[in-house]
C-alpha positions in Angstrom: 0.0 0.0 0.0 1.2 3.4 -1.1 1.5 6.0 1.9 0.9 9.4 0.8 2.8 11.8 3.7 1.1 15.5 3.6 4.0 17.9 3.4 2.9 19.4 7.3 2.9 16.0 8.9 5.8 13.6 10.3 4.3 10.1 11.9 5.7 9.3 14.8 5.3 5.8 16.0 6.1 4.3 19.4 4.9 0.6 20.7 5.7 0.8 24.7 5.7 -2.5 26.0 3.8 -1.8 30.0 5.8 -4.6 31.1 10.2 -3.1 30.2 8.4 0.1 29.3 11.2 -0.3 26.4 10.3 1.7 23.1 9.9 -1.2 20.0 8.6 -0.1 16.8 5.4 -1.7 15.3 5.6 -3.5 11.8 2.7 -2.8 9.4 4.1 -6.4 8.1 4.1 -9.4 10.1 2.5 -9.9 14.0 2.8 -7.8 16.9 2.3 -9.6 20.0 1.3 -7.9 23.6 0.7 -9.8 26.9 -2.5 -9.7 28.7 -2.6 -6.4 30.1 0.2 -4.7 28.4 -0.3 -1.4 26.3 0.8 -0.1 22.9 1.2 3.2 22.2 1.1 5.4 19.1 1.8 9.3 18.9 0.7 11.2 16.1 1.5 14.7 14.9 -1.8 16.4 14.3 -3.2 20.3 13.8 -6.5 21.3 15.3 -6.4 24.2 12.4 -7.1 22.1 9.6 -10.0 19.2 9.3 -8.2 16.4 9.6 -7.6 14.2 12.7 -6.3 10.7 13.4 -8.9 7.9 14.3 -8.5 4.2 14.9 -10.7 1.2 14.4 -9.9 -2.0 16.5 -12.0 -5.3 14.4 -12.0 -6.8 17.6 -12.8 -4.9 21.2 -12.9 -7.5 23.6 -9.4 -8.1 22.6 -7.8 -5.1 23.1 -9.2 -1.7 24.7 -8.6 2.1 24.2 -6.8 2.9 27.4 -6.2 6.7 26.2 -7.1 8.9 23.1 -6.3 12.7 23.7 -4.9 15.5 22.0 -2.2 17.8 23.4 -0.9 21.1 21.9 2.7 21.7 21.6 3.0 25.1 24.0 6.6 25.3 23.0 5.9 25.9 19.1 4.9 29.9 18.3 2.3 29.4 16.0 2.9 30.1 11.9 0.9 30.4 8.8 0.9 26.4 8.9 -1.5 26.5 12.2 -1.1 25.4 15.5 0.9 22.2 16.0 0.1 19.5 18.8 0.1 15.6 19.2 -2.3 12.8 19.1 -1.7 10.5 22.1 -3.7 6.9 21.1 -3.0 4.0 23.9 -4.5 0.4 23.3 -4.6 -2.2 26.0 -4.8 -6.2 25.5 -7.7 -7.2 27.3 -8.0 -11.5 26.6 -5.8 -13.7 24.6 -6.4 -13.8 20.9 -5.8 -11.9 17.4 -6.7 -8.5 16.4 -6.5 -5.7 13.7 -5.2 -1.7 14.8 -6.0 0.4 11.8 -4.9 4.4 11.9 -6.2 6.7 9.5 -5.1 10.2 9.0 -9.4 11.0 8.3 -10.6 14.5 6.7 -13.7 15.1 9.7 -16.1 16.8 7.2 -16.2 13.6 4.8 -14.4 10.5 6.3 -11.8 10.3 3.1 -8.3 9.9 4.5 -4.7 10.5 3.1 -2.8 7.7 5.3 -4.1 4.3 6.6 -1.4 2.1 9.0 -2.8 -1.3 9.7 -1.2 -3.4 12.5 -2.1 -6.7 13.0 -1.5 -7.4 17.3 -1.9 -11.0 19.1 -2.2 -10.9 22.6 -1.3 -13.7 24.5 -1.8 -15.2 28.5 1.2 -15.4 29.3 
């Protein structure tokens, strides 16, 4: 799948095991796997000044939870004639043992239509 970057946005990506609190990257290819009650995190550069906004589908949500989804502004950055600048803060828990799908989308909120789509396929296991 072709990934179309807009010119104002840099992805950040950061899986946070709870458990070594360790930074791994995810991979769009393969599986991701999470314990029982450990958390992956994904941070997301995103404007408030133009209509578009990161938003996440899980296919399965007794597998894994949203533990946090919240935007922050970046107080340190003077704002320019490219808008305000701030960060999307998405954390997923594993709830039960078994095999899900995390899909990110970088969505226009007037229409649905999105210009990036990150799919990342998690098992969690018991142990």
């Amino acid at each position: 799948m072709k990934k179309l970057l807009p010119l104002a946005l840099a992805l950040v990506l950061a899986f946070s095991l709870a458990a070594c609190g360790s930074p791994v990257r995810l991979s769009e290819e393969g599986v991701n796997t999470l314990k029982v009650g450990e958390k992956c995190s994904f941070r997301e550069e995103e404007k408030q000044s133009i209509p578009y906004r990161w938003r996440y589908t899980i296919s399965d949500e007794s597998l894994m939870g949203v533990f946090q989804d919240e935007y922050k502004s970046d107080i340190r950055s003077k704002p320019t004639s490219g808008g305000d600048r701030g960060w999307r803060n998405l954390s997923f828990e594993a709830l039960a043992p078994g095999e899900c799908v995390i899909e990110l989308r970088y969505e226009d909120i007037r229409d649905g239509t999105y210009s990036q789509s990150y799919t990342y396929t998690v098992v969690s296991t018991a142990d």
